[in-house]
N, C-alpha and C positions, 0 to 999 in steps of 0.2 A: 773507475775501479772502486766504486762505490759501495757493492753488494758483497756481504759474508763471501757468497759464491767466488766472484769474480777475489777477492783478497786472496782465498787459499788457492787459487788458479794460481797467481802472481807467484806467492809463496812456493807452491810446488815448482816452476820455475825454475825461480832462484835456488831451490834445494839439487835440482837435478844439475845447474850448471856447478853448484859450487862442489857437488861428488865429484865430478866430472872431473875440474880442476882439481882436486883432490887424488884422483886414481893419474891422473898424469905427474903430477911432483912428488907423490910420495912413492913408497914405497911400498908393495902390498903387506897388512897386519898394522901399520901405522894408526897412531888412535884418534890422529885426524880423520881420513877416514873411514875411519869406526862410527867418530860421533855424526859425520856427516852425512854417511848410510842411514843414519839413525833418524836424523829430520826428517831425510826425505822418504823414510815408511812411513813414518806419523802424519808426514802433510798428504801422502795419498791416502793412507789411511783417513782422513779425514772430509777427503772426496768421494773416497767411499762410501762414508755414510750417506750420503747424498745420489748416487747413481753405482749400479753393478759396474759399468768400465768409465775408464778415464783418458779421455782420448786427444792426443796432442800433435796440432798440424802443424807444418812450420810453411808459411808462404812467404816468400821473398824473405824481408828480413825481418815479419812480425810472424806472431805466434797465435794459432786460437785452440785455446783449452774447452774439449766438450764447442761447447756455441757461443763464447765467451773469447772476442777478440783482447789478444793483450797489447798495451800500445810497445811502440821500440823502445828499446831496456838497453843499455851499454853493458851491463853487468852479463845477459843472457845471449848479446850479439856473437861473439866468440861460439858458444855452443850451436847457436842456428848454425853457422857458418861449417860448423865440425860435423855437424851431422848431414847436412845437405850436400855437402861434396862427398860425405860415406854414402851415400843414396837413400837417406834416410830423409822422408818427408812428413810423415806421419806415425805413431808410436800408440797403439791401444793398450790399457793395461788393466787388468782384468779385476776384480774383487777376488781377494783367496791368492794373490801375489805374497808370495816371502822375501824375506828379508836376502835371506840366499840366494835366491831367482834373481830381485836385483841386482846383488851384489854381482852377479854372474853378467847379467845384463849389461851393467855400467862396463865391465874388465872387457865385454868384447866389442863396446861403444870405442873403447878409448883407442883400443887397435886398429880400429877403421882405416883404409887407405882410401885415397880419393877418386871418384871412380866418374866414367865419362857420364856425359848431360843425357838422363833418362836412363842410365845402367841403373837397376833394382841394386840393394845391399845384398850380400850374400853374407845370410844372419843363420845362426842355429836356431831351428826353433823353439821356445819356451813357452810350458803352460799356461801362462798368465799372460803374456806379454806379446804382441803382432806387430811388424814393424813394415812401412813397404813408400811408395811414392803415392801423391794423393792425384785424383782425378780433376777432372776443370771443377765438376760438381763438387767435391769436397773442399775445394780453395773458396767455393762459393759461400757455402751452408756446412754449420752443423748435424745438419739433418740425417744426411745419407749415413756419415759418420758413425751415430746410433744406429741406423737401418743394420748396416755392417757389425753392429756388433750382435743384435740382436739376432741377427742370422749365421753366427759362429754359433749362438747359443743353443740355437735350434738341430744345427748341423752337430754338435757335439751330442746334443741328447736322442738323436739319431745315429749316433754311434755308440752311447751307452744302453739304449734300448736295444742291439744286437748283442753288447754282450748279457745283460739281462735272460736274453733269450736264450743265448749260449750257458748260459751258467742253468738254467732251467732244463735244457735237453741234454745236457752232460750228466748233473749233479741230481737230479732230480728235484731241483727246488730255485728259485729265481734268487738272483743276489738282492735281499734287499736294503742293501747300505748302500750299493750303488744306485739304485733303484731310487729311494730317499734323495740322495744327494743333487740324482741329475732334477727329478721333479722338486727341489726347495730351490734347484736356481727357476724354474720353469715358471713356479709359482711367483717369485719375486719379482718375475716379467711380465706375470701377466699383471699383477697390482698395478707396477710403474709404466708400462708401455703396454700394453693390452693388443691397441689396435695394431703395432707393428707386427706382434708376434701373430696375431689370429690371421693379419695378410699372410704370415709365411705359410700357414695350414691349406694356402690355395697351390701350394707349390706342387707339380705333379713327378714323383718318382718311380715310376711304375719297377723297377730292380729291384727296390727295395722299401715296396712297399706293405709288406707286414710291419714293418719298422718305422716306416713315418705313419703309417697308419696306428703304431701304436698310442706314437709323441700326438699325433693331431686330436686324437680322440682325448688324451690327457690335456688337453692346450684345452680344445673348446669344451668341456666338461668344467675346466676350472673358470674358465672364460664367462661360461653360466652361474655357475657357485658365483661369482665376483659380485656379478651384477645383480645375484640375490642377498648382497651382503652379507654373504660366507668367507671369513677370512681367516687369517691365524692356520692355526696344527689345524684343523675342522676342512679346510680346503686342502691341505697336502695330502691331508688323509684319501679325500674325495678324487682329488688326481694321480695319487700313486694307485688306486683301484682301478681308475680309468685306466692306469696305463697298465694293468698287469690281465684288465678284461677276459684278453683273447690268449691270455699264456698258457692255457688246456691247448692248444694248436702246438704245442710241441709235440705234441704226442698223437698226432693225425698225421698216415700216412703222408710222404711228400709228395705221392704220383695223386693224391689228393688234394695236397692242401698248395700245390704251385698249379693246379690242373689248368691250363688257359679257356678251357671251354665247358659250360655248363654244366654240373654236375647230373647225375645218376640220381636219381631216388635213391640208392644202394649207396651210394657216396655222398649223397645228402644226410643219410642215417650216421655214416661214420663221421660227417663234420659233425654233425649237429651234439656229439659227445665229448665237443673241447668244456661245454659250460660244467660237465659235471667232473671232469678231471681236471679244469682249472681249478675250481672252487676247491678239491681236497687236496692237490699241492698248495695249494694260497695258505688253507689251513695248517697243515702240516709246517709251512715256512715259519721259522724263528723272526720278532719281530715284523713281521707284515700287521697291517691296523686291520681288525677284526672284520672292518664295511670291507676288506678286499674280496674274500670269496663268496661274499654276498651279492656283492655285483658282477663278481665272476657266474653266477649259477645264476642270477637274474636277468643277464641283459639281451636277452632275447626272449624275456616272457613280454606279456601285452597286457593291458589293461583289461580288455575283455574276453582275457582268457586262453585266448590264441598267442604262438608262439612255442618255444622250447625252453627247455625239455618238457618233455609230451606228460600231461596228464597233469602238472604241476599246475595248480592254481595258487593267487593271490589274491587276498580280499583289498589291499592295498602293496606297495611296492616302494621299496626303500628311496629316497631322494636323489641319493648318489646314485643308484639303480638308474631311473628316470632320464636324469640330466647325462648317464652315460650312453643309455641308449638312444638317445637325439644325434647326440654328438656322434655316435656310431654307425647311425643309420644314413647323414648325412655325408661324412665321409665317405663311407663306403658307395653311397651311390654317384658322386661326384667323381669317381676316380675311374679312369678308363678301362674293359675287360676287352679281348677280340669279341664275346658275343655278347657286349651291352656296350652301347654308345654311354659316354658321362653326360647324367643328367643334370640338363640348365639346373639353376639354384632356385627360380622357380615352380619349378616341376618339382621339385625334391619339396618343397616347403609342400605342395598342393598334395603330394602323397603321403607328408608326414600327418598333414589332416583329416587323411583317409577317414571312412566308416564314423564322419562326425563324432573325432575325439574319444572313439573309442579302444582306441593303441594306444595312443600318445596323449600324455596333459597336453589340455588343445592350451591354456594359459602359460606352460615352459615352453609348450612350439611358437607360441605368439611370444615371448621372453627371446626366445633364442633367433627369429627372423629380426626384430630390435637389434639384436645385439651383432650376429653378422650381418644383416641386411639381404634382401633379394641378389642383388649383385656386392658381395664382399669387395671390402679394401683390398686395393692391389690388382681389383678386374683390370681389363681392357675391354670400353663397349662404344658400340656406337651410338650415337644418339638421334633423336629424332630429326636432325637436323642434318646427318648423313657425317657428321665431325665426331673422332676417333677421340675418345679420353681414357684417364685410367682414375678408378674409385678413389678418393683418398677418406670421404667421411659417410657413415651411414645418418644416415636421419630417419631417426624412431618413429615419430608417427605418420610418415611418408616411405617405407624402405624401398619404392622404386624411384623414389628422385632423392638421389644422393645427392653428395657436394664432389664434384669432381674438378681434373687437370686437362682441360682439352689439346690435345697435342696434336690434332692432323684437320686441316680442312676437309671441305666438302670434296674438294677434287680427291684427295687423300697426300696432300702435299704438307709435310712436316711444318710448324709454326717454328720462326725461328726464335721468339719468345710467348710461351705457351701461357697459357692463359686459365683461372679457376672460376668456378661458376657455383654457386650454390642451386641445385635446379627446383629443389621445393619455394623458389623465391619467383622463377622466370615468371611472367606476364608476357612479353614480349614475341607475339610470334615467331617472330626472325629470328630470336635465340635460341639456343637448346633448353629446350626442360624437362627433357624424360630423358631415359633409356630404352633402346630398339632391343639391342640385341647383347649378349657379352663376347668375344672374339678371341681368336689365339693369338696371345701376344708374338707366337713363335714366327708368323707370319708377315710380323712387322719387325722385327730383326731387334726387339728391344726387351729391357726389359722391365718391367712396372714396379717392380720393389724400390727400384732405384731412384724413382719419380714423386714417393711418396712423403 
Protein backbone atom coordinates (compact mmCIF):
# COMPACT_ATOMS: atom_id res chain seq x y z
CA UNK A 1 0.00 0.00 0.00
CA UNK A 2 2.63 1.94 -0.98
CA UNK A 3 1.36 4.08 -4.07
CA UNK A 4 -0.84 7.72 -3.60
CA UNK A 5 -3.31 5.38 -5.63
CA UNK A 6 -3.42 2.36 -3.67
CA UNK A 7 -3.62 4.89 -0.07
CA UNK A 8 -6.91 6.58 -1.33
CA UNK A 9 -8.18 3.00 -2.27
CA UNK A 10 -7.59 1.99 1.55
CA UNK A 11 -9.08 5.26 2.58
CA UNK A 12 -12.13 5.05 0.47
CA UNK A 13 -12.71 1.80 2.15
CA UNK A 14 -12.53 2.74 5.24
CA UNK A 15 -14.83 5.92 4.54
CA UNK A 16 -17.60 3.62 2.92
CA UNK A 17 -17.47 1.09 6.12
CA UNK A 18 -17.38 3.67 8.54
CA UNK A 19 -21.00 5.44 6.73
CA UNK A 20 -22.11 2.24 6.81
CA UNK A 21 -21.65 1.81 10.60
CA UNK A 22 -22.88 5.12 10.84
CA UNK A 23 -26.46 4.76 8.97
CA UNK A 24 -26.78 1.58 11.11
CA UNK A 25 -26.41 3.22 14.89
CA UNK A 26 -27.64 6.56 14.14
CA UNK A 27 -30.27 7.80 13.31
CA UNK A 28 -31.09 9.43 9.96
CA UNK A 29 -30.05 13.64 10.08
CA UNK A 30 -27.52 12.73 12.80
CA UNK A 31 -24.26 14.85 12.17
CA UNK A 32 -22.22 11.80 12.47
CA UNK A 33 -23.47 10.83 9.64
CA UNK A 34 -23.31 14.07 7.97
CA UNK A 35 -19.54 14.27 8.49
CA UNK A 36 -19.17 10.87 7.55
CA UNK A 37 -21.09 11.19 4.02
CA UNK A 38 -18.75 13.91 3.86
CA UNK A 39 -15.35 11.88 3.75
CA UNK A 40 -16.47 9.53 1.91
CA UNK A 41 -17.48 12.07 -1.42
CA UNK A 42 -14.06 13.59 -0.97
CA UNK A 43 -12.15 10.32 -0.97
CA UNK A 44 -14.01 9.28 -4.27
CA UNK A 45 -13.89 12.48 -5.28
CA UNK A 46 -10.38 12.11 -5.18
CA UNK A 47 -10.34 8.79 -7.21
CA UNK A 48 -11.99 10.52 -9.45
CA UNK A 49 -9.49 12.65 -10.44
CA UNK A 50 -7.64 9.84 -11.38
CA UNK A 51 -10.22 7.59 -13.42
CA UNK A 52 -14.09 8.26 -14.82
CA UNK A 53 -15.45 5.21 -12.35
CA UNK A 54 -14.29 3.58 -9.39
CA UNK A 55 -15.00 0.18 -9.14
CA UNK A 56 -14.97 -2.02 -5.98
CA UNK A 57 -14.95 -5.94 -5.83
CA UNK A 58 -15.28 -7.72 -2.96
CA UNK A 59 -13.64 -11.50 -3.15
CA UNK A 60 -13.73 -13.66 -0.34
CA UNK A 61 -12.74 -11.60 2.36
CA UNK A 62 -10.31 -9.17 0.50
CA UNK A 63 -11.19 -6.30 -1.54
CA UNK A 64 -9.77 -4.95 -5.08
CA UNK A 65 -10.41 -1.21 -5.77
CA UNK A 66 -10.06 -0.44 -9.68
CA UNK A 67 -6.75 -3.18 -10.13
CA UNK A 68 -5.52 -2.44 -6.70
CA UNK A 69 -5.84 -5.45 -4.34
CA UNK A 70 -6.45 -4.40 -0.64
CA UNK A 71 -4.76 -6.63 1.85
CA UNK A 72 -7.52 -7.95 4.93
CA UNK A 73 -8.61 -5.07 7.17
CA UNK A 74 -10.50 -5.95 10.51
CA UNK A 75 -12.00 -2.53 10.43
CA UNK A 76 -13.63 -3.25 6.55
CA UNK A 77 -14.30 -7.11 7.24
CA UNK A 78 -17.85 -6.48 8.72
CA UNK A 79 -18.84 -4.51 5.56
CA UNK A 80 -17.51 -7.29 3.07
CA UNK A 81 -19.35 -9.68 5.01
CA UNK A 82 -22.67 -7.07 4.94
CA UNK A 83 -22.59 -6.75 1.55
CA UNK A 84 -21.83 -10.09 0.13
CA UNK A 85 -24.72 -11.87 1.86
CA UNK A 86 -26.92 -8.71 0.30
CA UNK A 87 -25.55 -10.09 -3.05
CA UNK A 88 -23.64 -7.37 -3.40
CA UNK A 89 -20.10 -8.30 -5.03
CA UNK A 90 -19.03 -5.71 -6.98
CA UNK A 91 -20.13 -1.73 -6.80
CA UNK A 92 -19.13 0.78 -9.83
CA UNK A 93 -19.26 4.31 -9.19
CA UNK A 94 -19.33 6.57 -11.73
CA UNK A 95 -17.68 10.27 -11.87
CA UNK A 96 -20.86 13.01 -11.62
CA UNK A 97 -22.06 10.84 -8.37
CA UNK A 98 -23.72 13.25 -5.56
CA UNK A 99 -23.63 13.44 -2.40
CA UNK A 100 -27.46 12.67 -2.32
CA UNK A 101 -27.07 9.44 -4.69
CA UNK A 102 -24.81 8.32 -2.06
CA UNK A 103 -26.43 9.10 0.59
CA UNK A 104 -29.53 7.35 -1.00
CA UNK A 105 -27.14 4.44 -1.81
CA UNK A 106 -25.73 3.85 1.67
CA UNK A 107 -29.81 3.95 3.21
CA UNK A 108 -30.62 1.22 0.86
CA UNK A 109 -27.10 -0.75 1.49
CA UNK A 110 -27.95 -0.81 4.99
CA UNK A 111 -31.55 -2.37 4.59
CA UNK A 112 -30.06 -5.27 2.83
CA UNK A 113 -31.48 -8.71 3.76
CA UNK A 114 -29.44 -11.73 3.13
CA UNK A 115 -30.13 -13.37 0.32
CA UNK A 116 -29.22 -17.02 -1.03
CA UNK A 117 -25.43 -18.00 -2.54
CA UNK A 118 -25.56 -16.49 -6.38
CA UNK A 119 -29.13 -14.56 -5.59
CA UNK A 120 -28.27 -10.85 -7.51
CA UNK A 121 -29.16 -7.89 -4.98
CA UNK A 122 -32.37 -6.46 -5.73
CA UNK A 123 -31.04 -2.67 -5.80
CA UNK A 124 -32.83 0.46 -7.39
CA UNK A 125 -31.11 1.74 -9.97
CA UNK A 126 -29.03 4.89 -9.62
CA UNK A 127 -27.19 7.29 -12.19
CA UNK A 128 -23.89 6.97 -11.05
CA UNK A 129 -23.77 4.01 -9.26
CA UNK A 130 -23.97 -0.23 -10.66
CA UNK A 131 -24.06 -2.79 -8.27
CA UNK A 132 -24.22 -6.73 -9.17
CA UNK A 133 -22.08 -10.17 -8.55
CA UNK A 134 -18.68 -10.24 -10.11
CA UNK A 135 -17.73 -12.91 -12.74
CA UNK A 136 -14.59 -15.65 -12.29
CA UNK A 137 -12.84 -13.12 -14.83
CA UNK A 138 -13.41 -10.07 -12.57
CA UNK A 139 -12.28 -11.95 -9.21
CA UNK A 140 -9.24 -12.39 -11.48
CA UNK A 141 -8.30 -8.88 -13.13
CA UNK A 142 -9.14 -5.54 -13.10
CA UNK A 143 -9.22 -5.37 -16.49
CA UNK A 144 -12.74 -6.46 -17.51
CA UNK A 145 -13.93 -4.34 -14.81
CA UNK A 146 -12.91 -1.03 -16.74
CA UNK A 147 -14.05 -2.97 -20.18
CA UNK A 148 -17.61 -2.87 -18.30
CA UNK A 149 -17.51 0.42 -17.57
CA UNK A 150 -16.40 1.76 -20.62
CA UNK A 151 -19.15 0.03 -22.37
CA UNK A 152 -22.02 1.52 -20.05
CA UNK A 153 -20.39 4.67 -21.40
CA UNK A 154 -20.90 3.95 -24.76
CA UNK A 155 -24.27 2.30 -24.11
CA UNK A 156 -25.42 5.42 -22.54
CA UNK A 157 -24.33 7.78 -25.26
CA UNK A 158 -26.29 5.49 -27.49
CA UNK A 159 -29.05 6.36 -25.71
CA UNK A 160 -28.35 10.12 -25.58
CA UNK A 161 -27.72 10.29 -29.24
CA UNK A 162 -31.59 9.00 -29.79
CA UNK A 163 -32.73 11.65 -27.73
CA UNK A 164 -30.52 14.11 -29.63
CA UNK A 165 -32.21 12.88 -32.45
CA UNK A 166 -35.49 13.03 -31.02
CA UNK A 167 -35.26 16.59 -29.73
CA UNK A 168 -34.03 17.48 -33.65
CA UNK A 169 -37.24 15.80 -35.35
CA UNK A 170 -39.69 17.30 -32.72
CA UNK A 171 -38.18 20.64 -32.05
CA UNK A 172 -36.60 21.42 -35.05
CA UNK A 173 -33.09 21.76 -33.51
CA UNK A 174 -30.79 19.09 -31.77
CA UNK A 175 -30.35 19.44 -27.89
CA UNK A 176 -27.11 20.60 -27.63
CA UNK A 177 -26.33 20.42 -23.90
CA UNK A 178 -27.11 17.01 -23.95
CA UNK A 179 -25.28 16.58 -26.89
CA UNK A 180 -22.05 18.50 -25.06
CA UNK A 181 -22.44 16.43 -22.22
CA UNK A 182 -22.63 12.86 -23.50
CA UNK A 183 -19.60 13.75 -26.09
CA UNK A 184 -17.16 15.42 -22.98
CA UNK A 185 -17.56 12.00 -21.25
CA UNK A 186 -16.75 10.38 -24.82
CA UNK A 187 -13.97 12.65 -25.22
CA UNK A 188 -12.50 11.87 -21.59
CA UNK A 189 -12.53 8.10 -22.78
CA UNK A 190 -11.08 8.38 -25.64
CA UNK A 191 -7.72 10.35 -23.95
CA UNK A 192 -7.70 7.73 -20.87
CA UNK A 193 -8.78 4.47 -22.60
CA UNK A 194 -8.87 4.94 -26.40
CA UNK A 195 -8.29 1.44 -27.33
CA UNK A 196 -11.27 0.08 -25.21
CA UNK A 197 -13.65 2.51 -26.36
CA UNK A 198 -12.69 2.28 -30.34
CA UNK A 199 -12.99 -1.79 -29.72
CA UNK A 200 -16.58 -1.02 -28.78
CA UNK A 201 -17.06 0.94 -32.32
CA UNK A 202 -16.66 -2.80 -33.79
CA UNK A 203 -19.96 -3.67 -31.93
CA UNK A 204 -22.72 -4.37 -34.66
CA UNK A 205 -26.34 -3.01 -33.79
CA UNK A 206 -28.10 -3.08 -36.89
CA UNK A 207 -31.78 -1.71 -34.79
CA UNK A 208 -30.29 1.06 -34.13
CA UNK A 209 -27.96 1.74 -36.07
CA UNK A 210 -28.35 5.52 -36.98
CA UNK A 211 -27.53 5.82 -33.48
CA UNK A 212 -24.49 3.94 -32.83
CA UNK A 213 -23.52 4.90 -36.16
CA UNK A 214 -23.84 8.37 -34.93
CA UNK A 215 -21.53 7.63 -31.41
CA UNK A 216 -19.02 5.49 -33.69
CA UNK A 217 -18.22 8.19 -36.11
CA UNK A 218 -17.88 10.64 -33.07
CA UNK A 219 -15.47 7.97 -31.17
CA UNK A 220 -13.28 7.48 -34.22
CA UNK A 221 -13.21 11.02 -35.45
CA UNK A 222 -11.92 12.03 -31.94
CA UNK A 223 -9.85 8.80 -31.92
CA UNK A 224 -8.14 10.58 -34.97
CA UNK A 225 -7.96 14.19 -33.53
CA UNK A 226 -6.12 12.38 -30.45
CA UNK A 227 -3.59 10.82 -32.18
CA UNK A 228 -2.97 14.19 -34.00
CA UNK A 229 -2.54 15.83 -30.78
CA UNK A 230 -5.86 17.50 -30.70
CA UNK A 231 -7.03 17.88 -27.27
CA UNK A 232 -8.89 20.15 -24.94
CA UNK A 233 -12.43 22.20 -26.14
CA UNK A 234 -10.54 21.83 -30.08
CA UNK A 235 -11.48 17.89 -29.87
CA UNK A 236 -15.08 18.18 -28.22
CA UNK A 237 -15.64 20.71 -30.76
CA UNK A 238 -14.36 18.14 -33.49
CA UNK A 239 -16.65 15.22 -31.92
CA UNK A 240 -19.80 16.85 -31.24
CA UNK A 241 -19.63 17.83 -35.17
CA UNK A 242 -18.99 14.31 -35.76
CA UNK A 243 -21.62 13.28 -33.94
CA UNK A 244 -24.38 15.68 -35.13
CA UNK A 245 -22.88 14.96 -39.14
CA UNK A 246 -25.90 13.15 -40.35
CA UNK A 247 -28.66 15.02 -38.09
CA UNK A 248 -30.07 16.60 -41.76
CA UNK A 249 -31.45 12.69 -41.82
CA UNK A 250 -34.28 13.82 -39.77
CA UNK A 251 -35.89 15.31 -42.13
CA UNK A 252 -35.54 12.32 -44.89
CA UNK A 253 -38.38 10.61 -45.53
CA UNK A 254 -38.50 7.28 -43.30
CA UNK A 255 -39.71 4.91 -46.23
CA UNK A 256 -36.26 6.31 -47.25
CA UNK A 257 -34.00 6.66 -44.72
CA UNK A 258 -34.90 2.87 -42.90
CA UNK A 259 -35.14 1.68 -46.66
CA UNK A 260 -33.41 -2.08 -46.43
CA UNK A 261 -32.50 -2.16 -50.08
CA UNK A 262 -30.58 0.07 -52.30
CA UNK A 263 -31.63 3.17 -53.09
CA UNK A 264 -33.41 4.81 -56.32
CA UNK A 265 -31.50 7.48 -57.97
CA UNK A 266 -34.91 9.34 -57.04
CA UNK A 267 -34.13 8.43 -53.43
CA UNK A 268 -30.59 8.82 -53.73
CA UNK A 269 -31.49 12.68 -54.60
CA UNK A 270 -33.63 12.95 -51.48
CA UNK A 271 -30.93 11.42 -49.17
CA UNK A 272 -28.28 13.15 -50.44
CA UNK A 273 -30.24 16.69 -48.99
CA UNK A 274 -29.58 15.77 -45.30
CA UNK A 275 -25.94 17.75 -45.83
CA UNK A 276 -27.58 20.84 -46.61
CA UNK A 277 -30.54 20.74 -44.17
CA UNK A 278 -28.29 19.45 -41.52
CA UNK A 279 -25.85 22.33 -41.83
CA UNK A 280 -28.82 25.08 -41.59
CA UNK A 281 -30.45 23.40 -38.51
CA UNK A 282 -26.65 23.10 -36.96
CA UNK A 283 -26.56 26.80 -37.75
CA UNK A 284 -29.65 27.87 -36.62
CA UNK A 285 -28.88 25.72 -33.12
CA UNK A 286 -28.20 27.97 -30.01
CA UNK A 287 -24.63 27.00 -28.80
CA UNK A 288 -23.62 24.30 -31.22
CA UNK A 289 -19.51 25.20 -32.17
CA UNK A 290 -19.43 26.87 -35.46
CA UNK A 291 -17.00 23.51 -37.18
CA UNK A 292 -20.62 21.69 -36.63
CA UNK A 293 -22.50 22.53 -39.83
CA UNK A 294 -19.45 22.92 -41.67
CA UNK A 295 -18.95 19.32 -41.38
CA UNK A 296 -22.45 18.77 -41.72
CA UNK A 297 -22.52 20.27 -45.42
CA UNK A 298 -18.91 18.94 -46.02
CA UNK A 299 -18.77 15.38 -45.21
CA UNK A 300 -19.52 13.94 -48.24
CA UNK A 301 -17.68 16.25 -50.59
CA UNK A 302 -14.03 14.67 -51.91
CA UNK A 303 -10.93 16.00 -52.51
CA UNK A 304 -11.19 15.83 -56.02
CA UNK A 305 -14.13 17.30 -56.43
CA UNK A 306 -16.70 14.44 -56.56
CA UNK A 307 -19.18 13.88 -53.96
CA UNK A 308 -22.21 15.91 -52.61
CA UNK A 309 -23.93 18.23 -52.64
CA UNK A 310 -23.52 18.50 -56.37
CA UNK A 311 -21.64 21.29 -57.96
CA UNK A 312 -20.00 22.39 -54.63
CA UNK A 313 -16.38 22.58 -54.89
CA UNK A 314 -13.48 22.93 -52.42
CA UNK A 315 -10.07 24.04 -53.06
CA UNK A 316 -9.19 22.63 -49.61
CA UNK A 317 -11.63 21.02 -46.81
CA UNK A 318 -11.93 21.66 -43.15
CA UNK A 319 -9.78 19.05 -40.83
CA UNK A 320 -12.68 18.18 -38.86
CA UNK A 321 -14.53 17.70 -42.34
CA UNK A 322 -11.59 15.17 -43.30
CA UNK A 323 -10.98 13.15 -40.18
CA UNK A 324 -15.06 12.78 -40.18
CA UNK A 325 -15.44 11.69 -43.25
CA UNK A 326 -12.91 8.49 -42.75
CA UNK A 327 -14.39 7.84 -39.77
CA UNK A 328 -17.85 7.84 -41.82
CA UNK A 329 -16.93 6.19 -44.49
CA UNK A 330 -15.46 3.41 -42.65
CA UNK A 331 -18.23 2.85 -40.53
CA UNK A 332 -20.65 2.92 -42.75
CA UNK A 333 -19.07 0.22 -44.96
CA UNK A 334 -18.26 -2.12 -42.03
CA UNK A 335 -21.85 -2.44 -41.09
CA UNK A 336 -24.20 -4.98 -42.56
CA UNK A 337 -27.13 -3.89 -45.18
CA UNK A 338 -29.46 -6.98 -46.98
CA UNK A 339 -27.81 -5.83 -50.24
CA UNK A 340 -24.16 -5.26 -49.19
CA UNK A 341 -22.17 -7.78 -47.26
CA UNK A 342 -19.92 -5.70 -44.42
CA UNK A 343 -16.81 -5.09 -45.87
CA UNK A 344 -13.39 -6.78 -44.33
CA UNK A 345 -11.50 -3.81 -42.72
CA UNK A 346 -9.08 -4.46 -45.41
CA UNK A 347 -11.23 -3.91 -48.21
CA UNK A 348 -12.40 -0.80 -46.67
CA UNK A 349 -8.92 0.63 -46.03
CA UNK A 350 -7.96 -0.48 -50.07
CA UNK A 351 -11.19 1.67 -51.09
CA UNK A 352 -10.53 4.37 -48.89
CA UNK A 353 -7.30 4.74 -51.23
CA UNK A 354 -9.18 4.69 -54.11
CA UNK A 355 -8.28 6.93 -57.36
CA UNK A 356 -4.57 7.41 -55.62
CA UNK A 357 -5.48 9.65 -52.76
CA UNK A 358 -7.74 11.60 -54.49
CA UNK A 359 -11.03 11.40 -52.09
CA UNK A 360 -9.29 10.97 -49.20
CA UNK A 361 -5.85 12.36 -47.33
CA UNK A 362 -4.00 9.18 -48.36
CA UNK A 363 -1.63 10.59 -45.02
CA UNK A 364 -5.05 10.69 -42.39
CA UNK A 365 -6.16 7.13 -44.15
CA UNK A 366 -2.46 5.95 -43.37
CA UNK A 367 -3.07 7.79 -39.59
CA UNK A 368 -6.32 6.35 -39.17
CA UNK A 369 -5.29 2.38 -40.54
CA UNK A 370 -2.27 3.13 -37.42
CA UNK A 371 -4.60 3.79 -35.26
CA UNK A 372 -7.43 1.10 -35.80
CA UNK A 373 -5.38 -1.23 -37.59
CA UNK A 374 -6.38 -3.71 -40.41
CA UNK A 375 -8.02 -6.04 -38.00
CA UNK A 376 -9.28 -3.74 -34.87
CA UNK A 377 -9.14 -4.38 -31.08
CA UNK A 378 -11.73 -6.72 -30.02
CA UNK A 379 -11.65 -8.91 -33.69
CA UNK A 380 -11.81 -12.37 -33.62
CA UNK A 381 -9.30 -13.99 -36.47
CA UNK A 382 -7.88 -16.68 -37.40
CA UNK A 383 -4.42 -17.07 -38.03
CA UNK A 384 -2.15 -18.45 -40.24
CA UNK A 385 -1.63 -21.20 -38.19
CA UNK A 386 -5.41 -22.16 -38.34
CA UNK A 387 -5.65 -21.05 -34.09
CA UNK A 388 -8.74 -18.66 -33.21
CA UNK A 389 -7.50 -15.22 -31.24
CA UNK A 390 -9.08 -11.99 -30.46
CA UNK A 391 -7.01 -8.44 -31.40
CA UNK A 392 -6.05 -6.87 -28.11
CA UNK A 393 -3.10 -4.34 -29.64
CA UNK A 394 -2.48 -2.88 -33.11
CA UNK A 395 0.94 -2.39 -34.21
CA UNK A 396 1.60 0.75 -36.34
CA UNK A 397 4.16 0.05 -38.66
CA UNK A 398 2.93 -3.62 -39.26
CA UNK A 399 -1.18 -3.36 -38.92
CA UNK A 400 -1.60 -6.83 -40.06
CA UNK A 401 0.43 -8.46 -37.42
CA UNK A 402 -1.17 -7.43 -34.34
CA UNK A 403 -0.58 -8.52 -30.73
CA UNK A 404 -3.09 -10.85 -30.02
CA UNK A 405 -5.00 -13.48 -27.22
CA UNK A 406 -4.99 -16.92 -28.86
CA UNK A 407 -7.88 -18.71 -27.52
CA UNK A 408 -8.66 -21.92 -29.75
CA UNK A 409 -6.31 -24.53 -31.30
CA UNK A 410 -5.76 -25.70 -34.57
CA UNK A 411 -8.56 -28.37 -34.11
CA UNK A 412 -10.78 -25.45 -32.88
CA UNK A 413 -10.78 -26.81 -29.20
CA UNK A 414 -10.80 -23.89 -26.44
CA UNK A 415 -7.29 -23.47 -24.52
CA UNK A 416 -7.85 -23.83 -21.13
CA UNK A 417 -5.27 -21.06 -20.35
CA UNK A 418 -5.10 -18.87 -23.40
CA UNK A 419 -2.09 -17.59 -24.43
CA UNK A 420 -0.82 -13.78 -26.10
CA UNK A 421 1.67 -13.54 -28.87
CA UNK A 422 2.92 -10.43 -30.28
CA UNK A 423 2.85 -11.58 -34.06
CA UNK A 424 5.20 -8.71 -35.60
CA UNK A 425 7.84 -10.44 -33.37
CA UNK A 426 7.12 -14.47 -34.68
CA UNK A 427 10.22 -15.96 -36.55
CA UNK A 428 9.10 -19.28 -35.66
CA UNK A 429 7.20 -21.18 -38.35
CA UNK A 430 5.26 -23.23 -36.06
CA UNK A 431 3.81 -20.10 -34.45
CA UNK A 432 1.39 -17.89 -35.54
CA UNK A 433 2.47 -14.67 -37.12
CA UNK A 434 -0.12 -13.26 -39.25
CA UNK A 435 -3.58 -12.99 -39.61
CA UNK A 436 -5.88 -15.20 -42.16
CA UNK A 437 -8.97 -14.01 -41.95
CA UNK A 438 -11.34 -11.88 -39.15
CA UNK A 439 -14.48 -14.21 -37.88
CA UNK A 440 -17.87 -13.81 -36.30
CA UNK A 441 -17.49 -14.06 -32.87
CA UNK A 442 -21.23 -14.94 -32.76
CA UNK A 443 -20.21 -18.37 -33.97
CA UNK A 444 -18.08 -19.08 -31.30
CA UNK A 445 -20.63 -18.33 -28.55
CA UNK A 446 -18.22 -15.55 -27.05
CA UNK A 447 -17.57 -12.63 -26.62
CA UNK A 448 -14.23 -10.60 -27.42
CA UNK A 449 -14.68 -7.36 -25.45
CA UNK A 450 -14.62 -9.48 -22.54
CA UNK A 451 -11.12 -10.98 -23.31
CA UNK A 452 -9.48 -7.85 -23.92
Amino acid sequence: MSTPRAQLADELLRRLAAALRSGQLYSRGHPIIARNLEALSTALQLLHALNPAVVIGLIGDEVVVDDTPIAKADAIGPLIRRLQQGGVERIAINRGVTREEIAAFLDVVTALEPRTEGEPAALPEFPHIRVGRMTIEQRVTGELADMASVKRLYNDAVSAAMGVWDSASTEGKPDATAARTMVDGLAQAVAQNRTALLALTTLKNYDNYTFTHMVNVSILTMGQARALSIDGPLLREIGLAALMHDIGKVRTPLEVLNKPDKLTDAEFAIMKRHTVEGAEMLRKTPDMPALAPVVAFEHHLRLDGTGYPNGVTRSSLNVGTMLCSIADEYDAMRSQRRYQQAFPSERIVEVMKRNDGQQFDQHLVRRFTQLIGIYPVGNLVRLNTGEIAVVLKIYAPDPHRPQVRVLFDRQGKRFSLAYDVNLWEVTDPERPGSVVAPLDPAEYQIDPLTLI
